[in-house]
C-alpha positions in Angstrom: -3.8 -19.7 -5.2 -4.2 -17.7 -1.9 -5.3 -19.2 1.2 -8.7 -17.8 1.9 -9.1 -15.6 5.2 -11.4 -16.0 7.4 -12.6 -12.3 6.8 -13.1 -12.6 2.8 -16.2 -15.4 3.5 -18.0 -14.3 6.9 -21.5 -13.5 5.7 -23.5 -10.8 7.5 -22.4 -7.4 9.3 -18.5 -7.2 9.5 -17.3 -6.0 13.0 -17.0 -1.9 13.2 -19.0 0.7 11.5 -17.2 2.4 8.4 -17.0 5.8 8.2 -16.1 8.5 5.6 -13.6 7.5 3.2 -10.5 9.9 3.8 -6.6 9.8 3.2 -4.5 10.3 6.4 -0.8 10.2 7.1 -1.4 9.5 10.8 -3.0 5.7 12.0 -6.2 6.0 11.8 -9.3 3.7 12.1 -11.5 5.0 9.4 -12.2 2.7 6.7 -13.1 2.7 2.8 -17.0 2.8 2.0 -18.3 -0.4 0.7 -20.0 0.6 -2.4 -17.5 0.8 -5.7 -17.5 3.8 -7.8 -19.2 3.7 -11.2 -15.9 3.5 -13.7 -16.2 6.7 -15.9 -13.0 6.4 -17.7 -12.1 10.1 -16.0 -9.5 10.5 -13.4 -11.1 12.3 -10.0 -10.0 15.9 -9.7 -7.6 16.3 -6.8 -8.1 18.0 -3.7 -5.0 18.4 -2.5 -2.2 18.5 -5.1 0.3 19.0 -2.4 0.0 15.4 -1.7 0.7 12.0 -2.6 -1.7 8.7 -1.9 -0.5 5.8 -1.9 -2.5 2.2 -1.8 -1.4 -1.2 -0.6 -3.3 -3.9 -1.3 -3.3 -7.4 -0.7 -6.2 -10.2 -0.2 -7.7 -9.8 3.6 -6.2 -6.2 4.5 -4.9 -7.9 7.9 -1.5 -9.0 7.0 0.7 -8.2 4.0 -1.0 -4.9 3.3 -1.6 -3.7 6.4 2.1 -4.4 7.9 2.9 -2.5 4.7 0.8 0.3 5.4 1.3 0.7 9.0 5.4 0.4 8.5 5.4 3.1 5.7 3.4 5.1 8.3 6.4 4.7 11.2 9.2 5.9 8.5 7.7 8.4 7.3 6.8 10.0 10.6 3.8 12.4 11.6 3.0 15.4 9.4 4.2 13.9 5.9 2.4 14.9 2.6 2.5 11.4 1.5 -0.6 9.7 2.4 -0.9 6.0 3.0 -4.1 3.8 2.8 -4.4 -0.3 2.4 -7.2 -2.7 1.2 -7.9 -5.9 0.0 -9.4 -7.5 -2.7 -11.7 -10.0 -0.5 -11.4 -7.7 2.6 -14.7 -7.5 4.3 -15.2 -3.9 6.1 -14.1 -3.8 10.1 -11.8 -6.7 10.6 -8.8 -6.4 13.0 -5.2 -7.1 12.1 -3.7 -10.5 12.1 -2.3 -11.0 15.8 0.8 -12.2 14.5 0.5 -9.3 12.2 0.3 -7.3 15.1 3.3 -8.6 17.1 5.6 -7.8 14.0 4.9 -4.7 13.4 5.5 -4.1 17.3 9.1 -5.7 17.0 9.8 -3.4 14.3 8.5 -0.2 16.4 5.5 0.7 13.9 2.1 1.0 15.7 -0.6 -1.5 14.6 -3.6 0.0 17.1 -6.4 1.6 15.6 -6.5 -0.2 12.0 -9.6 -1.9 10.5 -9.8 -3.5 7.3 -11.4 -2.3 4.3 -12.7 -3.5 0.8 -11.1 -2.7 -2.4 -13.2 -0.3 -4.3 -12.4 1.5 -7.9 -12.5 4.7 -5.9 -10.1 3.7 -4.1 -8.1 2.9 -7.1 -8.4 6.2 -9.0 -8.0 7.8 -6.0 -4.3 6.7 -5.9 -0.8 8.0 -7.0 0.5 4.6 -6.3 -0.7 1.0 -6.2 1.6 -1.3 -4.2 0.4 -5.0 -4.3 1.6 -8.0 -2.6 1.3 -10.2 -5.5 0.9 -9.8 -9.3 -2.4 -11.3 -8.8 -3.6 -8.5 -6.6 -2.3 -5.6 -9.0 -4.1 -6.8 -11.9 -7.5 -6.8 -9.8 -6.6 -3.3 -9.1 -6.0 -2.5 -12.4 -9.3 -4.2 -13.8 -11.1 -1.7 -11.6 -9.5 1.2 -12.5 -7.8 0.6 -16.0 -5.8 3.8 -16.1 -4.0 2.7 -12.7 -2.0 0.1 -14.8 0.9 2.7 -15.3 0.8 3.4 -11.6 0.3 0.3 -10.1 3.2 -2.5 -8.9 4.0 -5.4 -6.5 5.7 -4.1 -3.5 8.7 -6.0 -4.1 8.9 -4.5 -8.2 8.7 -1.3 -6.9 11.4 -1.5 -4.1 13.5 -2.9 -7.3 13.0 -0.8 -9.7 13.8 2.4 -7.0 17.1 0.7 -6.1 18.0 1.1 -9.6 16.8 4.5 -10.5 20.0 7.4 -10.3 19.6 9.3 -7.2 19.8 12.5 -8.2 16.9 12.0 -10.3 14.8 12.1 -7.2 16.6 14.1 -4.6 16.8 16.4 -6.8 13.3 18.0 -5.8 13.3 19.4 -2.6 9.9 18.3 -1.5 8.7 14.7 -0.7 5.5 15.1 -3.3 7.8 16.0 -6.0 10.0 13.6 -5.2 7.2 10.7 -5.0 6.3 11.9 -8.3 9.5 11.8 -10.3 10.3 8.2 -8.2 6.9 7.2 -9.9 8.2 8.2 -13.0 11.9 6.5 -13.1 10.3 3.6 -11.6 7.5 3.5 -14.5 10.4 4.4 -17.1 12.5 1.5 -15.8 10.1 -1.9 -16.1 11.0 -4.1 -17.9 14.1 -3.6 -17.6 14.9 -4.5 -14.3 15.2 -8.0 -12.8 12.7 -9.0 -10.2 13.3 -12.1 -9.1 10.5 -12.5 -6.7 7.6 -10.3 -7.3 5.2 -11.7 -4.9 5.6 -11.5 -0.9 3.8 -15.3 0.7 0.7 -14.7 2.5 1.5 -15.6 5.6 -1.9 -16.1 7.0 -3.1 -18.5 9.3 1.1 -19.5 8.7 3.7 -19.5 11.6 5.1 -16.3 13.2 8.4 -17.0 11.0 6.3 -16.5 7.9 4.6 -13.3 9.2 8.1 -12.3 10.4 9.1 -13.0 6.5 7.0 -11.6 4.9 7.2 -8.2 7.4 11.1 -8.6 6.3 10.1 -8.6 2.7 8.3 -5.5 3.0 11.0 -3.4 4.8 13.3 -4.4 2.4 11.1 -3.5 -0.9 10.3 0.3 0.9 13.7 1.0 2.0 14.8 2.6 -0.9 11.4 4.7 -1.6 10.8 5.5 2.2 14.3 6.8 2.2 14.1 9.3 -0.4 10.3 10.5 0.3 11.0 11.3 3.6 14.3 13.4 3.3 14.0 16.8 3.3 16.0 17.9 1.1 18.6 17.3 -1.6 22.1 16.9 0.0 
């Protein structure tokens, strides 16, 4: 079991104001809304189908998923369709990166400024293309919000194996980085089970030493590599 953080049992008013709920593929500050959306059994209608959201997800939202967020951000660069939030499951709404977090993500030239944390919500959920969880734990709590996100929804370091084995051409083949998030979602769906993962869950480093931050940072690159490589291509060779 998880350490718990030091966010997930504060009681009262959580540092920062949230505001609207939106997608961005810039940093931004703005966080979830607290309340979680009635579970209708519908999927939302899309705004924007010319985009693709991805979610990472964690405990907190001040280490493992917001490194992940924030590093996704720095390779895919300003301007992409591919639009990356994070949460956690015990997150309380406003809290500030993990300083070690912080430093990290600095060494590895993403930006951490700006972020808050933000509760999990089934909107959230639904909302999503992708779920990316640090644990197995943390993508079935996902799921049991939003059932229908089960064939959508993976550890970061399942995904990051199952794209590593899926035939390139299969994705490059579309020209644009939403079609090509798409069909990657759909190799990677077609191919588990069936693929090897030996460690599914990245450590929580929190409250841990700045080798395990640094770990667990190295764990993420290594599981988007792959994926962050072929959404942010341009174009087919």
């Amino acid at each position: 079991m998880e350490r718990t953080h030091a966010g997930e049992t504060a009681t009262g008013a959580a540092p920062g104001e949230a505001e609207t709920s939106i997608w961005t593929g810039a940093a931004t500050d703005a966080v979830l809304e607290t309340p979680e959306a009635p579970e209708t059994g519908e999927e939302p209608a899309r705004k924007d189908a010319g985009t693709f959201r991805v979610l990472f997800v964690c405990t907190g939202n001040i280490c493992r998923s917001a490194m992940a967020e924030r590093l996704t951000l720095a390779a895919l660069g300003p301007g992409s369709p591919i639009l990356v939030r994070s949460a956690g499951t015990r997150a309380r709404t406003g809290w500030p990166m993990a300083e070690r977090a912080r430093e990290v993500l600095l060494r590895l030239g993403a930006d951490p400024e700006g972020f808050s944390s933000r509760p999990l919500t089934a909107e959230a959920v639904a909302d999503a293309d992708l779920v990316l969880a640090a644990s197995s734990e943390h993508r079935a709590e996902a799921v049991a919000l939003h059932p229908r996100a089960a064939a959508c929804a993976f550890t970061i370091a399942e995904f990051g194996a199952l794209a590593r084995a899926v035939p390139l051409e299969r994705v490059l083949g579309r020209g644009d980085p939403v079609g090509r998030a798409r069909a990657l979602l759909e190799e990677a769906g077609a191919l588990r089970g069936l693929v090897r993962v030996d460690q599914p869950d990245i450590a929580d480093p929190y409250g841990g030493s700045r080798r395990a931050y640094r770990e667990a940072a190295r764990r993420i690159a290594d599981a988007l590599a792959v994926p962050m490589h072929l959404l942010r291509r341009a174009s087919a060779p």
